[in-house]
N, C-alpha and C positions, 0 to 999 in steps of 0.2 A: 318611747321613741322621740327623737329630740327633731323640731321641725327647723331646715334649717332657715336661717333669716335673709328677707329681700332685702336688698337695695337697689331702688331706680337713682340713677346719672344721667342728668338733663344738661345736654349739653356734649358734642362732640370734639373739642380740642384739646389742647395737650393736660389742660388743670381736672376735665372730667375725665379722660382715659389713664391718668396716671393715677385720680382716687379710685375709677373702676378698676386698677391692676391693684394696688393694696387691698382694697375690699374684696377682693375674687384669691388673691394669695391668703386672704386670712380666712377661706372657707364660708365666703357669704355668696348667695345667689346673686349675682349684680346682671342689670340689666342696664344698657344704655338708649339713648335716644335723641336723636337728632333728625332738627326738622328737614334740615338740606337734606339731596339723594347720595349724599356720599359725606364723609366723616373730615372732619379736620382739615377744609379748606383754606384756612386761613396760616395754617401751620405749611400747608403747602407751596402757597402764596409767596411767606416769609424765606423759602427756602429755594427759590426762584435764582438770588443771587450769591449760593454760601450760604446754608442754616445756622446762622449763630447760636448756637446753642449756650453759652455761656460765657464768662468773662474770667481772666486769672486772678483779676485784684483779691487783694488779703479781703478776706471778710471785712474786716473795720470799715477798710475804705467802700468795699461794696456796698454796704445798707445805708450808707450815707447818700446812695443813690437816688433812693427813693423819699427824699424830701421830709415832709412832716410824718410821714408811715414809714420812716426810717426802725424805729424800735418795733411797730408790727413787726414787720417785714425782716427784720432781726432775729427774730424767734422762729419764724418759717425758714430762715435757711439751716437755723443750728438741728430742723430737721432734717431737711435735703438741702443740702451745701453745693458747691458748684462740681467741687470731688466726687461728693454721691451722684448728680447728675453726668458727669463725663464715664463715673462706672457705670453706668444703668445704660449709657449706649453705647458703650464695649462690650457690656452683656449683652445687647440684643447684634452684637457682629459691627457694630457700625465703628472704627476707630476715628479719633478723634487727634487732631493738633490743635496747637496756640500757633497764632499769627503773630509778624511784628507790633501790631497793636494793645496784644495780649487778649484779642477775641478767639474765642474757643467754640472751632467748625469740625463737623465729620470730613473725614478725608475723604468721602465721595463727593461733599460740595453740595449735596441735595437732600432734600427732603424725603423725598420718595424712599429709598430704603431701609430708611429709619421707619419710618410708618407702615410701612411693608410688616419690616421686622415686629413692631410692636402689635400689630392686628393680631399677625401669628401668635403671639404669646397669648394675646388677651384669649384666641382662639381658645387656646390652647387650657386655659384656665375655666372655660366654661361661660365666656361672657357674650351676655345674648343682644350684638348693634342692629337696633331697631331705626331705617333710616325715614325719611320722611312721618317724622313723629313729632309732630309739634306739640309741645306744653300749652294748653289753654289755663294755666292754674289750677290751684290745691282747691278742692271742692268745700262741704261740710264736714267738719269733724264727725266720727261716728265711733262712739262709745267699744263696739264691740270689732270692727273691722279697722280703726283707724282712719287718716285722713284720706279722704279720696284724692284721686290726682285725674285731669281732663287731657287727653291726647287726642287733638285732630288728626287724621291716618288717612289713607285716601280710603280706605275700607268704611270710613266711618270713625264716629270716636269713640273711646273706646278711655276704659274707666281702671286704674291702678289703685291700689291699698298697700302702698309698700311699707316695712317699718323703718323704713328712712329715707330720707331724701338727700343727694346733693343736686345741688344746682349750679353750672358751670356753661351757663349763657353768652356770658361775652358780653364784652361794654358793647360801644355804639361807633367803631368806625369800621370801615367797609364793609358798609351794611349786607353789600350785593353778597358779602361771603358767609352771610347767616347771623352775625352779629349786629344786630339791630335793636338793640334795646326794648323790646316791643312784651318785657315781660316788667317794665317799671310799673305798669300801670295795677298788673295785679298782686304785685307785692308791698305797693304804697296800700290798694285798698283793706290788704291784709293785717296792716297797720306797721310796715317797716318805712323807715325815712330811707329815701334816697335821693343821693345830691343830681342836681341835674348832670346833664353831659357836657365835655368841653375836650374840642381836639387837641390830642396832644402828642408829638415828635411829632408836628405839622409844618408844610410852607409857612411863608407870609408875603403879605401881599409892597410893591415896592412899585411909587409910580415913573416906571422909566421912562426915557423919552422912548419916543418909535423907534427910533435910530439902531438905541442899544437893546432892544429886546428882538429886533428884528436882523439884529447881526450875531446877539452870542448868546439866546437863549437857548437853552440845553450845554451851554460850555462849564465848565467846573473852575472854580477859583480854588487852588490849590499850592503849596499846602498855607495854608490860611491863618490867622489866632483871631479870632471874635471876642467883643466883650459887650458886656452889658450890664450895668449896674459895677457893682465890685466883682462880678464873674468873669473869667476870660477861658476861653477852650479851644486846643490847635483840635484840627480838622479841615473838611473842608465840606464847602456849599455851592451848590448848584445855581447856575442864573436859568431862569425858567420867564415865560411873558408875564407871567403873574409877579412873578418877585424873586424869592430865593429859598432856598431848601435844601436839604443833605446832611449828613451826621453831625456839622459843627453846629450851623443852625437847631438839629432836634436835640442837641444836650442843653440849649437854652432857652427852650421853647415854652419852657412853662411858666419860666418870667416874663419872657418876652408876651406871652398870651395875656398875662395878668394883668402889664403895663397897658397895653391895649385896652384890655377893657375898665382898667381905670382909668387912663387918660387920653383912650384915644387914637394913640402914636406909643413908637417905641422908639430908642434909639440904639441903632447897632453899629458897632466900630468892627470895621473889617480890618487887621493887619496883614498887607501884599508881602511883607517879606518879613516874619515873626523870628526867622533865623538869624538877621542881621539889626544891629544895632540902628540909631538915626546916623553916627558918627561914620561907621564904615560904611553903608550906605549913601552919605553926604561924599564921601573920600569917590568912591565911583562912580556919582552922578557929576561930579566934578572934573569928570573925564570929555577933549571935547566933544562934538555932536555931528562933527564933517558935514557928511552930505545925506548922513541916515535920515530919513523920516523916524519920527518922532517917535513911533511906535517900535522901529527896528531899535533905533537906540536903545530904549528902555529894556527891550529882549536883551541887548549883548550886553550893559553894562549892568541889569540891576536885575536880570532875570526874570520879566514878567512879561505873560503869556498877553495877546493881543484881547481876551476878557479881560486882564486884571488892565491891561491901559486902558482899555472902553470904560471900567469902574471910575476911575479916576479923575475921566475928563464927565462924567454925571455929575460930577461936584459943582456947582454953576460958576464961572469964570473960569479963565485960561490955565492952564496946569503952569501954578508958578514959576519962575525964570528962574533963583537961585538954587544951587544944590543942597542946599540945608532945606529951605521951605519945602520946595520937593520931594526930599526923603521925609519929611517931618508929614506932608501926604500919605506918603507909600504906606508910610507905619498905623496912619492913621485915618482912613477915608469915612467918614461918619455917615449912617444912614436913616432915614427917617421909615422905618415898618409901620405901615395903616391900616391892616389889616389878617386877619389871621384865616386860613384857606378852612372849610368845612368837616364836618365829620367825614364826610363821601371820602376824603381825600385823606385823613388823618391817618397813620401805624397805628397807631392806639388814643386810646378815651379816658381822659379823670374824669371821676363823677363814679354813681354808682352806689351802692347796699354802704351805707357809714360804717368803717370799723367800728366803731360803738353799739351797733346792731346787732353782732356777734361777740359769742364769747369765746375764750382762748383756742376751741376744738373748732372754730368758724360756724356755731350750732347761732341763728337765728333767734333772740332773744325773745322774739314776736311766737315765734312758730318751732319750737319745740320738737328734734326728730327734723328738722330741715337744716341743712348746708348750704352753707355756700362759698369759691373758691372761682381763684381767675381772677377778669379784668371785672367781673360783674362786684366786684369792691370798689373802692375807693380809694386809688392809689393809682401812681403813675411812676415810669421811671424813664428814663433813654432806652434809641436803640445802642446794641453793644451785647447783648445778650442777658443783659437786667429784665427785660420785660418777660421772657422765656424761661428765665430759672425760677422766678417769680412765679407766676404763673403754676409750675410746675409742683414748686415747694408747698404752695398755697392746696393745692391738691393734695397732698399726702398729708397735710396737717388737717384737712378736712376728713380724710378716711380715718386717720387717728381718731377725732373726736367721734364721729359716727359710730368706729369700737368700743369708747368710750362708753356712749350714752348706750348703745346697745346692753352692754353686761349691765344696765341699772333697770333692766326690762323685766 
């Protein structure tokens, strides 16, 4: 009689519940566990406003997404691709569209029935969510039972021998939703490298005068082109009391983070009107100014919203007199970023288990018979639906390896 094989899944979001559904479709006992009282908060969180679930861009351009883990991260989608992921929630009933931006949302807009949908399945497959179960770490190796595994429960703790492990923790930002990095410490002791934490799709910090953070924080500068270094990205960003934030800002956030903490300061160029040239722009500012106040003017002849003229007049001295100088503003309002806002605050966290830790199945080079998959690597990418496909893919290529190493048993 054949016994069949455990797998514990540490870790309740989308990277652990996608390797517990491989592993449970492939006939293995999987068991999950999550410390929070309820599973996949943060996936909930994220789908608050529209769950992105993915992106259309061709592959190529996709993994170029994710920076120096571009080629990882490469190989994890030619498992689950953005196509495998948009089938995988038609099959659980949830239909999906591309937006004008080519982000790719369930046409219910929410999180909720997709994870509905997918509990039932996992139900359904036999997988046993065990909530409030924290991992205290892998115990002693034991020859004849395998590695132990430590579960604080409220029952008490309470002791596993699985013959495999994933681990699907979650980096380090919004801690409150169970992702708190608080398992670094016992897999550093265990002898795995991990990079520290560092927020990322995060605000930044911008020192405005009182004036303008007390008249248009929470106003959106849109639609926008930002640049920094050789990078520029249209979108648009949020003025907040702290600074600025919002999709254009987090597709450059991880330069923008690094200049800071190499120098300090960052420097960001906001362009107010990326549609129009400085030339045709000069042509309409050239138009006269009657009796408008300053700010109406700039509404009717060059289309900017009463944030993007507050932007403008932050630049220290008078908003220039001629309409070339002017436009040559508009296009170009330069800002000085001091600071980068907290993990508490961050979408997501670089840092984390070094791809070099793991090998091609995400198997633990240290620890043998361990996974690992998610943000709890080392890799970052935008929002847009990069951080979620990611994530996702990264799971299935963990349950692969896990079958893997199991037939060598």
């Amino acid at each position: 009689m054949t016994v069949m094989k455990t797998v514990h899944v540490i870790g309740a979001g989308p990277a652990g519940l996608m390797a517990a559904e491989r592993l449970a479709q492939a006939g293995l006992k999987v068991v999950v566990h999550e410390a929070m009282p309820s599973v996949a908060r943060k996936f909930l969180m994220a789908g608050r406003g529209g769950l992105n679930l993915t992106h259309s861009e061709g592959l190529e351009g996709f993994a170029g997404r994710y920076g120096a883990a571009a080629g990882t991260v490469a190989a994890w989608l030619e498992r689950f691709s953005p196509t495998h992921l948009i089938g995988w929630a038609e099959g659980l009933g949830q239909a999906t569209f591309t937006g004008s931006s080519g982000r790719v949302f369930p046409r219910a807009m929410k999180a909720s029935p997709l994870l509905r949908a997918w509990l039932g399945r996992l139900h359904g497959l036999g997988v046993e969510v065990r909530t409030r179960s924290r991992c205290a770490g892998p115990g002693l190796r034991r020859d004849d039972e395998g590695m132990a595994w430590r579960f604080d429960t409220p029952e008490g703790e309470r002791i596993e021998t699985p013959d495999a492990v994933v681990l699907a923790l979650g980096g380090a930002s919004w801690p409150r939703l169970g992702s708190d990095g608080g398992w670094r410490g016992w897999l550093e002791a265990a002898g795995v490298a991990v990079a520290p934490f560092r927020p990322s799709n995060v605000g930044f910090d911008v020192a405005w005068s009182e004036v303008f953070a007390d008249r248009f924080a929470g106003e959106p500068l849109k639609p926008v082109a930002l640049t920094h270094g050789e990078r520029t990205v249209r979108g648009e960003a949020m003025v907040t009391r702290y600074g600025l934030e919002g999709g254009g800002v987090y597709a450059l956030s991880a330069g923008l983070r690094d200049a800071i903490e190499r120098d300090g300061s960052a420097a960001l160029t906001v362009e107010l009107r990326p549609d129009l040239s400085v030339e045709a722009l000069a042509g309409r500012l050239a138009k006269p100014r009657g009796k408008d106040s300053a700010t109406n003017w700039l509404r009717k002849v060059a289309g900017l919203s009463p944030a993007a003229v507050g932007l403008l007049r932050e630049i220290p001295g008078e908003l220039p007199a001629g309409a070339d100088k002017l436009a040559k503003r508009i296009k170009a309002v330069r800002l000085t970023l001091t600071g980068v806002q907290g993990l508490a605050r961050a979408i997501s966290s670089a840092g984390g288990v070094g791809l070099d830790q793991v090998d091609e199945g995400l198997m633990l080079t240290a620890l043998p018979g361990v996974f690992v998959a998610g943000e709890m690597l080392d890799w970052e990418a935008p929002t847009g639906g990069y951080l979620l496909q990611a994530s996702m893919a990264s799971g299935v290529v963990a349950a692969e390896g896990v079958l893997r190493w199991l037939e060598t048993r």
